[in-house]
Short mmCIF file of the C-alpha atoms (twelve columns), coordinates in Angstrom:
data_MODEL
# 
_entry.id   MODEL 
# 
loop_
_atom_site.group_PDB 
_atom_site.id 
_atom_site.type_symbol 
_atom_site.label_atom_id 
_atom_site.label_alt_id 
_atom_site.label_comp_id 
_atom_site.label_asym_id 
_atom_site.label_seq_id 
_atom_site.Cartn_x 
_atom_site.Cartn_y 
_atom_site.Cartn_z 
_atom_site.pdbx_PDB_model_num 
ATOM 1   C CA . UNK A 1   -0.253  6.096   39.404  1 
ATOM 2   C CA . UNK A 2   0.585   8.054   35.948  1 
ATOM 3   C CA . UNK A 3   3.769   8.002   34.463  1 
ATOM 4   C CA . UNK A 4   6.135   11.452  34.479  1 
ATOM 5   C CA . UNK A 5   6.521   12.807  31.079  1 
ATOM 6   C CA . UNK A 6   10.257  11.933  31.001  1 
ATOM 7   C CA . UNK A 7   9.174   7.944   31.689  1 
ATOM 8   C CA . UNK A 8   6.891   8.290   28.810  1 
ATOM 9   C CA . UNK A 9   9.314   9.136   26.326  1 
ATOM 10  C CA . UNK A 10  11.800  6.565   28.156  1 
ATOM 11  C CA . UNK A 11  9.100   4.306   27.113  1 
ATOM 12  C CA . UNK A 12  8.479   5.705   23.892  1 
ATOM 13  C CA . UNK A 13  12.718  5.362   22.979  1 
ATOM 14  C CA . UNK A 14  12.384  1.805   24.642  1 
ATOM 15  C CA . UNK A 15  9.139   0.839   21.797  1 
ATOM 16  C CA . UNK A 16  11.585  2.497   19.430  1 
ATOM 17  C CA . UNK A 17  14.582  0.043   20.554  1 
ATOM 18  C CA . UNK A 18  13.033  -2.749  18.685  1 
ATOM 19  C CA . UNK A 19  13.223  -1.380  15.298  1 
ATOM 20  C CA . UNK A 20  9.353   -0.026  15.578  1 
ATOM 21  C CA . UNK A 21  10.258  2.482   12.605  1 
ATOM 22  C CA . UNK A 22  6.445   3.332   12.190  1 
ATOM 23  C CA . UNK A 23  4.985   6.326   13.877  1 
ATOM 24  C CA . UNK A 24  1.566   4.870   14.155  1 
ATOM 25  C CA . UNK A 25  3.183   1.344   16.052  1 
ATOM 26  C CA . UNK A 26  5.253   4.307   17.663  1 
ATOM 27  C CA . UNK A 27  2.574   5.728   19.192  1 
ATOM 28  C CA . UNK A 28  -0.032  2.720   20.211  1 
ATOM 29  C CA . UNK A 29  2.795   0.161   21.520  1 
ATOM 30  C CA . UNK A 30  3.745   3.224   23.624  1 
ATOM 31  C CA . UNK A 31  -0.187  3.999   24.634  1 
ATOM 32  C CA . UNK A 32  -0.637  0.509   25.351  1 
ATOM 33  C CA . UNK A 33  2.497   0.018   27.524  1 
ATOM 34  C CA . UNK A 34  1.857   3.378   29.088  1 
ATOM 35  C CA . UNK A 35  -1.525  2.040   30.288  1 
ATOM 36  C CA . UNK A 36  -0.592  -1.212  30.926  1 
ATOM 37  C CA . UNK A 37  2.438   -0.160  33.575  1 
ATOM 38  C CA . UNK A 38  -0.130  2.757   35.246  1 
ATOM 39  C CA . UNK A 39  -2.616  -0.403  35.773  1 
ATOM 40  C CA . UNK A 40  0.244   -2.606  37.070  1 
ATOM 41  C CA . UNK A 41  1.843   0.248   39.499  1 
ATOM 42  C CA . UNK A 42  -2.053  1.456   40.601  1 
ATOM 43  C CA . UNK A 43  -2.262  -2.031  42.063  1 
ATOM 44  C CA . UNK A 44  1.632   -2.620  43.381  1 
ATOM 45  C CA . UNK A 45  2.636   1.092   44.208  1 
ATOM 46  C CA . UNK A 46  5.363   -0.559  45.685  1 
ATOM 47  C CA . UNK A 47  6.635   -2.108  42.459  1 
ATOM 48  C CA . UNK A 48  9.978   0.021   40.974  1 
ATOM 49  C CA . UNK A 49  9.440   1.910   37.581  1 
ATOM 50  C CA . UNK A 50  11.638  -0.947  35.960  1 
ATOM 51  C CA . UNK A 51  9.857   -3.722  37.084  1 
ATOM 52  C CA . UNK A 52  6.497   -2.738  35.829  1 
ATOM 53  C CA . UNK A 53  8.357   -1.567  32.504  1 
ATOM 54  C CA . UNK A 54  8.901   -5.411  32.877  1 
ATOM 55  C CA . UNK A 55  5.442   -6.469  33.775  1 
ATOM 56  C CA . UNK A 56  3.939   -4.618  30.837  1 
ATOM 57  C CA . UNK A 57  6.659   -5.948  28.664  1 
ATOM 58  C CA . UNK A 58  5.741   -9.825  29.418  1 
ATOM 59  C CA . UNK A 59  2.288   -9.121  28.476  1 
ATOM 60  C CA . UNK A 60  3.175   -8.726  24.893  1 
ATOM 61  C CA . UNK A 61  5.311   -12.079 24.956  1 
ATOM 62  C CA . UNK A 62  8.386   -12.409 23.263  1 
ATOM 63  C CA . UNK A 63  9.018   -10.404 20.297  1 
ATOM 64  C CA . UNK A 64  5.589   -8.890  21.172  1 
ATOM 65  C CA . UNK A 65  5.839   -6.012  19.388  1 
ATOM 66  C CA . UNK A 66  7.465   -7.241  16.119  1 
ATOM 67  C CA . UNK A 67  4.652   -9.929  15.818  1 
ATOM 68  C CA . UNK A 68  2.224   -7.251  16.119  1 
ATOM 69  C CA . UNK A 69  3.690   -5.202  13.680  1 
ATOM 70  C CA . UNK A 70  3.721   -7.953  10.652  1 
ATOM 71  C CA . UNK A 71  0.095   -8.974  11.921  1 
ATOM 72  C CA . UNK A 72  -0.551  -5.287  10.842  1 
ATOM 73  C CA . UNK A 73  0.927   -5.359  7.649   1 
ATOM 74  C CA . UNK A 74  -0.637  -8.091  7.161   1 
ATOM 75  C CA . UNK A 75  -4.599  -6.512  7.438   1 
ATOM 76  C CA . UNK A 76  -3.233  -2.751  5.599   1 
ATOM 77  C CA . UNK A 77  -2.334  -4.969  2.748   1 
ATOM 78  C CA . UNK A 78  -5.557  -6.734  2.674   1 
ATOM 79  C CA . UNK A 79  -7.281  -3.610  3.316   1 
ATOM 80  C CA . UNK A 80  -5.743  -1.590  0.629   1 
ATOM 81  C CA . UNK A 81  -6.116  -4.358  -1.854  1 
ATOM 82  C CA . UNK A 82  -9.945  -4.600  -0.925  1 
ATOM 83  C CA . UNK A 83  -10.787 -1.039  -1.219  1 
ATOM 84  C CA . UNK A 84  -8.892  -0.850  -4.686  1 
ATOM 85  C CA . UNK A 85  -10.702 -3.509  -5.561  1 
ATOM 86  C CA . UNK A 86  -14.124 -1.824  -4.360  1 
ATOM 87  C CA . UNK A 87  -13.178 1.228   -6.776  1 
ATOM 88  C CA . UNK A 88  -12.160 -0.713  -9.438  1 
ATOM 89  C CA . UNK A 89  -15.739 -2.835  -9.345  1 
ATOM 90  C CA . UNK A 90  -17.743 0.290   -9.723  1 
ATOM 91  C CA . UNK A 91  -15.807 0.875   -13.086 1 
ATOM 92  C CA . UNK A 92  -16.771 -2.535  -14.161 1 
ATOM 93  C CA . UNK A 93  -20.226 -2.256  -13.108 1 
ATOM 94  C CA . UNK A 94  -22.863 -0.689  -15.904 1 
ATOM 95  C CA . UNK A 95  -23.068 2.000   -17.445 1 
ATOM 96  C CA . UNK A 96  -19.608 2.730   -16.845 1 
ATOM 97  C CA . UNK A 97  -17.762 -0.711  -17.870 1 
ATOM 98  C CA . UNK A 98  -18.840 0.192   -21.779 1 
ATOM 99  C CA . UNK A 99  -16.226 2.700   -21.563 1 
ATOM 100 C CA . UNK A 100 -13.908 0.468   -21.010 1 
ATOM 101 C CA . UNK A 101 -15.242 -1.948  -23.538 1 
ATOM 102 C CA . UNK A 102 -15.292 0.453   -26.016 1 
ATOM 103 C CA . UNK A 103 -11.501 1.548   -24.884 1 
ATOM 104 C CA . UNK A 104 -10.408 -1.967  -25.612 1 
ATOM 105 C CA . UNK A 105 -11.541 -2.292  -28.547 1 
ATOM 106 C CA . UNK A 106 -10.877 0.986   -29.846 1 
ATOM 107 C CA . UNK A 107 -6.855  -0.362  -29.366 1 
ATOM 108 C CA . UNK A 108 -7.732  -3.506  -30.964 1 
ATOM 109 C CA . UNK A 109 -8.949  -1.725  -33.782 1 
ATOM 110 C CA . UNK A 110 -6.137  0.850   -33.916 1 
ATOM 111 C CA . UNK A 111 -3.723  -1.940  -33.552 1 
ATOM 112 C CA . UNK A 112 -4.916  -2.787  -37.418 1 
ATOM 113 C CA . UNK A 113 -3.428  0.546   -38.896 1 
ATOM 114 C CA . UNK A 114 -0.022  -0.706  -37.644 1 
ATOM 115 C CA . UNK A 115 2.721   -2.888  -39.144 1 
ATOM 116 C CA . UNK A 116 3.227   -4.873  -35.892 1 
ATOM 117 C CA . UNK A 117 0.409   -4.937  -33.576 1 
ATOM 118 C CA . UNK A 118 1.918   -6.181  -30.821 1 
ATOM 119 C CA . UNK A 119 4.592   -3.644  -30.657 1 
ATOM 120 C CA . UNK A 120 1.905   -1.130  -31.037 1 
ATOM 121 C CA . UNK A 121 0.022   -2.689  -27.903 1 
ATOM 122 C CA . UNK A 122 3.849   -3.026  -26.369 1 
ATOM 123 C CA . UNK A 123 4.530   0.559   -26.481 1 
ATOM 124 C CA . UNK A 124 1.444   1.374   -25.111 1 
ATOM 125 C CA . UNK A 125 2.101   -1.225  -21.853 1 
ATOM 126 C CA . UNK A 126 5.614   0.996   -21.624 1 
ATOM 127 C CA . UNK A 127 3.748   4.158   -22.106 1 
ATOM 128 C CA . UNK A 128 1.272   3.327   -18.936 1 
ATOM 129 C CA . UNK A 129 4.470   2.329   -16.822 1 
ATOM 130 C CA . UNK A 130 5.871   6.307   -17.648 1 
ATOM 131 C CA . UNK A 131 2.776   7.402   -15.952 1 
ATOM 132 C CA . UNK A 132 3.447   5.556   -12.894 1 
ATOM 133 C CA . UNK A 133 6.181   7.924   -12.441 1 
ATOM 134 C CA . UNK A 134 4.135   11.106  -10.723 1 
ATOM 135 C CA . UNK A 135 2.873   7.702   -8.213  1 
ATOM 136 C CA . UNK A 136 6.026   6.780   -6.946  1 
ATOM 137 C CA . UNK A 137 7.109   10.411  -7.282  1 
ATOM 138 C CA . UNK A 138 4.147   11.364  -4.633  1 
ATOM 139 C CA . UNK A 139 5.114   8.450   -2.474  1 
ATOM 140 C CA . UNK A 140 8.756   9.579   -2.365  1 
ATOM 141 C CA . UNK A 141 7.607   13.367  -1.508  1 
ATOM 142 C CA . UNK A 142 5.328   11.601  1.376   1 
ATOM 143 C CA . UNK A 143 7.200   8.632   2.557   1 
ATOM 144 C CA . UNK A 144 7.885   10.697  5.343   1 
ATOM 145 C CA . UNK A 145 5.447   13.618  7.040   1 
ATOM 146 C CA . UNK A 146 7.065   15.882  9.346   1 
ATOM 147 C CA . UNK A 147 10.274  13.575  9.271   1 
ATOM 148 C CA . UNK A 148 8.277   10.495  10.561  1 
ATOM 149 C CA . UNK A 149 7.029   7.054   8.554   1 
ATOM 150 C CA . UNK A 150 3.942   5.630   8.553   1 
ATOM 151 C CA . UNK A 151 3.071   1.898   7.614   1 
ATOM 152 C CA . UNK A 152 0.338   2.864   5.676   1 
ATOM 153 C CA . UNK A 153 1.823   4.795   3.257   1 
ATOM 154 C CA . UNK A 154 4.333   2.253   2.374   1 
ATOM 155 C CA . UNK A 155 1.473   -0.448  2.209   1 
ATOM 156 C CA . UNK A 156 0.093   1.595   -1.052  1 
ATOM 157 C CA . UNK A 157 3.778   2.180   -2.662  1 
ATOM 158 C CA . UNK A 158 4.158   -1.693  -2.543  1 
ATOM 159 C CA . UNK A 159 0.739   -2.153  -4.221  1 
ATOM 160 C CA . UNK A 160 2.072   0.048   -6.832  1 
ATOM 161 C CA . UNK A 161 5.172   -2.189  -7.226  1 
ATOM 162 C CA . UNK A 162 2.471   -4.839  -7.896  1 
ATOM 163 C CA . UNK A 163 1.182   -3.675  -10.560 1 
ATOM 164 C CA . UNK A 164 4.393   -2.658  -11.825 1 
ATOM 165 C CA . UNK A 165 5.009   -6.375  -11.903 1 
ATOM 166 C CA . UNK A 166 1.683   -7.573  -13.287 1 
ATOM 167 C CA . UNK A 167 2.165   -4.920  -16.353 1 
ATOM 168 C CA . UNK A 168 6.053   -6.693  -16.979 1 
ATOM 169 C CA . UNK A 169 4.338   -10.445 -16.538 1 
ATOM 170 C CA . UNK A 170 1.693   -9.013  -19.445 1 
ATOM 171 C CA . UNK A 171 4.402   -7.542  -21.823 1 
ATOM 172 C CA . UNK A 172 6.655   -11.415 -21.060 1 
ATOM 173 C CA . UNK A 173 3.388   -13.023 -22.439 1 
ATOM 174 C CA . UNK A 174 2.708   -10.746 -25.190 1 
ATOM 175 C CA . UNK A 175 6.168   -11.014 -26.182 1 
ATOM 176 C CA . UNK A 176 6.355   -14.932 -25.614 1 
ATOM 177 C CA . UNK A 177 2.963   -15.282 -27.654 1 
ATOM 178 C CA . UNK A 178 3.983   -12.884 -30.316 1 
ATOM 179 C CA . UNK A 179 3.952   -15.114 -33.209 1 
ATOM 180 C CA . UNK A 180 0.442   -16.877 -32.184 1 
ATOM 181 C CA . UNK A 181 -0.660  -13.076 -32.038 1 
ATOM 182 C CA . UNK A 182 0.233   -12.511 -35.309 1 
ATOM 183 C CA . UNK A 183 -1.479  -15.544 -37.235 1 
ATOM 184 C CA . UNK A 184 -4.342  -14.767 -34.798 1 
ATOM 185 C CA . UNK A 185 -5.302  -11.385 -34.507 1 
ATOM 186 C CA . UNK A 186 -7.823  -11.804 -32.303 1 
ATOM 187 C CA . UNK A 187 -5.907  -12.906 -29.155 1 
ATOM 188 C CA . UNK A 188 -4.441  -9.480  -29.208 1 
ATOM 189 C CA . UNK A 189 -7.851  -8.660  -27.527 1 
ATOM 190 C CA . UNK A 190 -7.303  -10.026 -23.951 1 
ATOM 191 C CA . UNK A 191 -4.187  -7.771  -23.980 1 
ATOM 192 C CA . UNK A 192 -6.181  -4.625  -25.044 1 
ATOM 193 C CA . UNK A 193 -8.049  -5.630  -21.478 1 
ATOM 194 C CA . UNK A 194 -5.581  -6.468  -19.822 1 
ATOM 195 C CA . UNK A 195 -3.867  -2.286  -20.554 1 
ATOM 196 C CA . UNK A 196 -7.614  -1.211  -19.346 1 
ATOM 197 C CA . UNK A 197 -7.317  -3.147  -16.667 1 
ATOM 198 C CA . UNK A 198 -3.748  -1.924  -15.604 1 
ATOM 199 C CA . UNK A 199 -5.050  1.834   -16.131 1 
ATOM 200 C CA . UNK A 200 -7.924  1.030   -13.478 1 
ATOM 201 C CA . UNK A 201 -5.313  -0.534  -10.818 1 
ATOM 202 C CA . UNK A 202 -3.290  2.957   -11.718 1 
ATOM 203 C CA . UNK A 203 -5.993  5.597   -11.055 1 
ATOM 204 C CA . UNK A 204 -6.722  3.780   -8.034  1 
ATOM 205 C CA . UNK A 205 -3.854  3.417   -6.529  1 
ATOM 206 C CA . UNK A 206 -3.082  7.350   -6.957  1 
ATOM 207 C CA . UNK A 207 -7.126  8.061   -5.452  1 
ATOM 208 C CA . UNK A 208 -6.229  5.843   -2.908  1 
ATOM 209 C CA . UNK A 209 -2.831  6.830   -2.019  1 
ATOM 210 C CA . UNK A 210 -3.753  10.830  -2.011  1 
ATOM 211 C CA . UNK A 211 -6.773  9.855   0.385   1 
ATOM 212 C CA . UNK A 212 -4.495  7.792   2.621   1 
ATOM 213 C CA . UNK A 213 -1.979  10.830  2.832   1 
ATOM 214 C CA . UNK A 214 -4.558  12.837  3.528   1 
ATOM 215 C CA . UNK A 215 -6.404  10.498  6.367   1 
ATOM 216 C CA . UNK A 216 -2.597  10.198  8.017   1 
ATOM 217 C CA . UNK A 217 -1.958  14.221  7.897   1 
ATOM 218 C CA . UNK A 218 -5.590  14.542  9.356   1 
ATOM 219 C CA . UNK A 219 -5.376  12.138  12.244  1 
ATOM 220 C CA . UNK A 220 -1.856  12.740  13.772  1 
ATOM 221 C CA . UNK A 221 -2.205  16.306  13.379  1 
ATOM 222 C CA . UNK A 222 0.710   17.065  10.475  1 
ATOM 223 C CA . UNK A 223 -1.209  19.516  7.977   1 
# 
């Protein structure tokens, strides 16, 4: 028994019902119920459309597919945070961490020619969060593709906003510890790290974002 085209997309508006506002849930809660209700009906052709609408339903259990869908959130988010992690190794990995040493301490030095060192190292915090504006500009251009959203995508724009908020928690400290700094010059160091560190998380995030805009476009078809 297969389902009619217009009882697919009654199904499909049905997944939709629930507040499924993600094209990929869209499309596999409707596969899977699709599926499920052919398998049901093949065995009970007697059974009404409704009813095995219902069958296939009470296999998901209650609230089914909004259990599934913050189960999936759940393993993006860990996903995403493990491949940025992944990237970021290789950059701390030698030869190519002694760029970054030498970055670090090239602002520690520089932060010598200055009158206040923190501010210096302050402004430089605010001058990385200006450069997270193209990010967020490129996920507001692609939060939707073709007019539809895709979990994915919004999994990296919140790992942006956590960075966003590890780079504020930095400049709090810096701020808070700004007199220690200054009778101790050299605990302006793990700062100077901590701005490598936050330019690592930001080129990334943008890799990563671009190649998971570019793996969505691919696979459903919306170049």
């Amino acid at each position: 028994m297969k389902l009619t085209t217009e009882q697919i997309q009654y199904v499909s508006n049905y997944v939709k019902s629930f507040d499924i506002k993600w094209y990929e849930l869209q499309v596999e809660f409707t596969d899977h119920m699709v599926n499920s209700m052919e398998e049901i009906w093949e065995k009970d052709p007697e059974l009404t459309f409704h009813q095995v609408k219902q069958y296939a339903e009470d296999r998901f259990g209650r609230n089914g597919f909004n259990a599934i869908e913050e189960d999936r959130t759940q393993i993006l988010r860990k996903e995403f945070r493990k491949a940025q992690w992944n990237v970021i190794s290789e950059y701390l990995k030698f030869p190519k961490i002694i760029v970054g040493i030498f970055l670090a301490f090239f602002i520690f030095k520089a932060s010598f020619y200055f009158d206040e060192p923190v501010k210096f190292v302050r402004n430089l915090f605010g001058l990385l969060a200006i450069l997270f504006i193209p990010a967020f500009y490129s996920f507001y251009t692609n939060r939707k593709i073709k007019g539809k959203r895709f979990l994915e995508l919004n999994i990296s724009h919140i790992t942006f906003t956590g960075i966003f908020g590890f780079m504020y928690w930095i400049i709090y400290l810096l701020n808070s510890c700004k007199e220690s700094v200054q009778r101790h010059p050299i605990l302006i160091l793990p700062f100077c790290c901590a701005l490598i560190l936050g330019i690592l998380f930001l080129m990334t995030g943008i890799h990563l974002q671009k190649k998971t805009i570019k793996n969505v476009k691919k696979q459903y078809q919306l170049n």
